[in-house]
C-alpha positions as CSV (number, residue, x, y, z in Angstrom):
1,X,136.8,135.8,50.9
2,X,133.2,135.3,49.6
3,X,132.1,134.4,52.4
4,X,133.4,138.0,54.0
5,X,131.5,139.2,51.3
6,X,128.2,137.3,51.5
7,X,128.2,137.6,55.7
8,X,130.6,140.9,56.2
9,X,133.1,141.1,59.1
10,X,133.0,142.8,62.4
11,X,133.1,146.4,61.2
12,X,130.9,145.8,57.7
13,X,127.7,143.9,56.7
14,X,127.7,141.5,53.9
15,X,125.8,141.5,51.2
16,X,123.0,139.2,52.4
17,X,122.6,141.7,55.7
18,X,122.2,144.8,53.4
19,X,119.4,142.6,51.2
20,X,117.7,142.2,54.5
21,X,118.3,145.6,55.7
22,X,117.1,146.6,52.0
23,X,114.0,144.5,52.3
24,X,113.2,145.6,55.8
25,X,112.9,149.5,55.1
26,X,111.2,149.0,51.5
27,X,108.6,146.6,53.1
28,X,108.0,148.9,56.4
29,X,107.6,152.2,53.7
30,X,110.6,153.6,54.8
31,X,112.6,153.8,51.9
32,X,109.6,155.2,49.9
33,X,109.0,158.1,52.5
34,X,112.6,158.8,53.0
35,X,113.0,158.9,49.4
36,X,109.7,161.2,48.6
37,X,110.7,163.7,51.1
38,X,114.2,163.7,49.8
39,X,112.8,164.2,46.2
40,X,110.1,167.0,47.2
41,X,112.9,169.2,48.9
42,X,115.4,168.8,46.1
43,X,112.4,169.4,43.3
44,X,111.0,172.6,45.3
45,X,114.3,174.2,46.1
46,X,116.1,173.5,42.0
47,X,112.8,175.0,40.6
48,X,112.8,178.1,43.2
49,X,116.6,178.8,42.1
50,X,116.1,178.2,38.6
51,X,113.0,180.2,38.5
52,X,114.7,183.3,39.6
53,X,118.3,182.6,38.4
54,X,117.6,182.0,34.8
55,X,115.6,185.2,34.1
56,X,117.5,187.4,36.4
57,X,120.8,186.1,34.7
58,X,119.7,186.7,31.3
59,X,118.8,190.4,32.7
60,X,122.2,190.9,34.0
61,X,124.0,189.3,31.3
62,X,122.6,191.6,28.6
63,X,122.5,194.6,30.9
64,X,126.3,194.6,31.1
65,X,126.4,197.8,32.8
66,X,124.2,196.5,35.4
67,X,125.9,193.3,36.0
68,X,129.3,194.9,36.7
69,X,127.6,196.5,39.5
70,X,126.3,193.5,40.5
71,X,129.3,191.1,39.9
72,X,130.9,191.8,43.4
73,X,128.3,190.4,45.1
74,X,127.9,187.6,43.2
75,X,131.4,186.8,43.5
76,X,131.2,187.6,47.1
77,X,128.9,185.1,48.0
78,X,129.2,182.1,45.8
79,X,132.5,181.1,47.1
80,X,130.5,180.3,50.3
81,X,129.4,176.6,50.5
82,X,125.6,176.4,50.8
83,X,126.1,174.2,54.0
84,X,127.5,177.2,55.8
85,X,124.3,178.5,55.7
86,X,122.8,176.1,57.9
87,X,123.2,177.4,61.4
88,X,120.8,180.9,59.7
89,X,118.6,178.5,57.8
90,X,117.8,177.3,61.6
91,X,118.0,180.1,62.9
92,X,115.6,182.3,60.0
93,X,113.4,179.4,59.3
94,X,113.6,176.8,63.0
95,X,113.3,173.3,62.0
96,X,111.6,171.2,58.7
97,X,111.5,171.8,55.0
98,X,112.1,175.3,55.0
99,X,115.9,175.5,56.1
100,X,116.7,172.3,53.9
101,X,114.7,174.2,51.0
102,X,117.1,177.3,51.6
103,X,120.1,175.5,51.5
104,X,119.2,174.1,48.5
105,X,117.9,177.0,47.0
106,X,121.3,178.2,47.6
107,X,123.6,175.6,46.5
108,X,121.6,175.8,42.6
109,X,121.0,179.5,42.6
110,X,124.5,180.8,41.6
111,X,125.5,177.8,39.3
112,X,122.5,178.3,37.2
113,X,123.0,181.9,37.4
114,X,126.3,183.0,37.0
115,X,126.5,180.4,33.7
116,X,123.4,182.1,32.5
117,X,125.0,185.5,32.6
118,X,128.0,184.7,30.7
119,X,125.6,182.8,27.9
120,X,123.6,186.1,27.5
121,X,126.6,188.4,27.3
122,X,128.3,185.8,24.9
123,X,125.1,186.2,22.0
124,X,126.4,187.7,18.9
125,X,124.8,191.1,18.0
126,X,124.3,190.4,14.6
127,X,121.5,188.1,15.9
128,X,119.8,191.0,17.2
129,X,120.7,193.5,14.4
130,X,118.8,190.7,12.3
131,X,115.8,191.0,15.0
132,X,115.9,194.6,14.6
133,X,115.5,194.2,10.5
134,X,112.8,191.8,11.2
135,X,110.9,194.4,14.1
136,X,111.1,192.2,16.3
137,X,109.2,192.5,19.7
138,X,111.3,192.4,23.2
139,X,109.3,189.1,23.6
140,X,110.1,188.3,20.3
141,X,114.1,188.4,20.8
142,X,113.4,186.6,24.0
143,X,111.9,183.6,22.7
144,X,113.5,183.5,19.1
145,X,116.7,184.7,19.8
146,X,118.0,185.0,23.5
147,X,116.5,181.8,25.0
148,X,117.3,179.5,21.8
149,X,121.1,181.1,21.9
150,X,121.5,180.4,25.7
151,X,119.6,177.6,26.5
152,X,122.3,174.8,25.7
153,X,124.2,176.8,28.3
154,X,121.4,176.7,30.6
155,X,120.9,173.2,29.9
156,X,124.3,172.5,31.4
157,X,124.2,174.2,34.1
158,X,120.7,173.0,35.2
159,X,122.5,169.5,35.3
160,X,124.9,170.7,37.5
161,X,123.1,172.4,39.4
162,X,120.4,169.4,40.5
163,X,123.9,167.7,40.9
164,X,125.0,169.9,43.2
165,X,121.2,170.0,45.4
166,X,121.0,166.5,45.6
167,X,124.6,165.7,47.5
168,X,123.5,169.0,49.5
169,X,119.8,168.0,50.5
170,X,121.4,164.6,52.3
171,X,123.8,167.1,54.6
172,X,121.0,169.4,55.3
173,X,118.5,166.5,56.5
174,X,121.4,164.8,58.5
175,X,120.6,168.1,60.6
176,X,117.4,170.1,60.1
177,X,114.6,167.8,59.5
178,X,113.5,164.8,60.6
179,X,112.7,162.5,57.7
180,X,114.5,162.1,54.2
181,X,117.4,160.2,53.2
182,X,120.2,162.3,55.2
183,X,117.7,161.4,58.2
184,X,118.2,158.1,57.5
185,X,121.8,157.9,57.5
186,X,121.9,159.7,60.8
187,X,119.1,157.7,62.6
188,X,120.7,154.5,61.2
189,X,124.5,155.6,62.4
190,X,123.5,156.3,66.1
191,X,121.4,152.8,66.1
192,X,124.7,151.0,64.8
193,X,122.6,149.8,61.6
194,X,125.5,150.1,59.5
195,X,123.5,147.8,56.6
196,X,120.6,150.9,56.8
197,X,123.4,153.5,56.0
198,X,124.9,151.4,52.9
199,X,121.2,150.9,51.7
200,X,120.4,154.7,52.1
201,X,124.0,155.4,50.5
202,X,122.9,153.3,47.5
203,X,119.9,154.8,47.6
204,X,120.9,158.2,46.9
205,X,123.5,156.9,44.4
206,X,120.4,155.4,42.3
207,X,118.2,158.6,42.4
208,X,121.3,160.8,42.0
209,X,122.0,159.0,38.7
210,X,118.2,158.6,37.6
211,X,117.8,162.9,38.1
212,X,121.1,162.9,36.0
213,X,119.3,160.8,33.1
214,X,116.2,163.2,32.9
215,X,118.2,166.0,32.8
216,X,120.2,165.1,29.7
217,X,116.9,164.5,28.0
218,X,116.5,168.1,28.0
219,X,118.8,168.2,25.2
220,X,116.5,166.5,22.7
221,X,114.7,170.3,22.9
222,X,115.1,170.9,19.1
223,X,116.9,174.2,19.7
224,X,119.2,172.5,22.1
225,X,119.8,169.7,20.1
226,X,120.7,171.8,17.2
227,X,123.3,173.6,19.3
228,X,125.2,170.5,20.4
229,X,125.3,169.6,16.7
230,X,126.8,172.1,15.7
231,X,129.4,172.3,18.3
């Protein structure tokens, strides 16, 4: 039995094949690359998304008029899986970043959104009858009473919404790019390096649980923090 382990079988590698399969792509810069480009697309397409979801949801949720207009569409379109999208990414954008950053863009836009909308149409309206006392601004209420109320929301749903990029930017460079970690696994499947794929698998289980980790640090933001303490 340990020696299955240690030397694999027919159909798997062991664990000493997949520490020189490990040590093979990490010494040729491989892993590093992969791993950057992987990183870049995620980074560029979660920050696009949240960029536009977050302000556009805090719009909608307090314009409630508005957002029932708007609600169909939403719900018409985030049932779709953002890998469905591939085959127009190609076809809109060709081949490279730019489809994968789409598809990403996609898979974090509505999560982000759609929890951002309910957080704004959720704030009490004594807060802002206490803004109104107090003459507040419009940027005033934004950034002392809108964003401190909804940002524990938004906190949540940015985790699961760089949750959600990461799994999808290894499906969208198994087809549309050339390089990343979803590269990888498809370049190492059709050269039968099974070891390469577990290595790349535990890859992206490493840096998906590492992006998890900074994310809940985003909750030591005093207003945040106060939030979950009371709750």
């Amino acid at each position: 039995m340990l020696s299955s382990i240690l030397n694999g079988t027919d159909n798997l590698p062991g664990v000493v094949q997949i520490g020189k399969a490990c040590f093979e792509l990490f010494s040729d810069g491989t892993l590093l690359r992969y791993s950057v480009a992987s990183l870049f697309r995620v980074t560029v397409g979660f920050y696009l998304a949240a960029l536009l979801a977050i302000p556009l949801g805090i719009y909608l949720g307090r314009r409630k008029r508005i957002g029932q207009w708007v609600n169909p569409i939403i719900q018409f379109l985030r049932p779709v899986s953002p890998l469905a999208w591939i085959p127009f990414a190609m076809i809109w954008f060709g081949i490279g970043d730019r489809p994968a950053l789409f598809i990403i863009f996609m898979a974090s836009f509505f999560p982000i959104l759609l929890t951002t909308i309910s957080a704004a149409a959720m704030i009490p309206n004594m807060y802002f009858q206490v803004a109104a006392n107090l003459q507040f601004k419009m940027w005033e209420n934004l950034c002392y009473v809108i964003l401190p109320a909804t940002m524990p929301s938004i906190v949540l749903a940015l985790r699961v919404a760089l949750g959600i990029a990461w799994m999808v930017v290894v499906a969208a460079e198994m087809i549309a790019v050339k390089s990343g970690l979803g590269f990888l696994i498809v370049d190492a499947r059709n050269a039968l390096r099974i070891d390469y794929v577990i290595v790349a698998i535990m890859i992206i289980g490493g840096i998906g649980l590492l992006l998890d980790h900074t994310m809940t640090q985003l909750e030591r933001i005093g207003s945040v923090r106060w939030r979950f303490e009371q709750n």
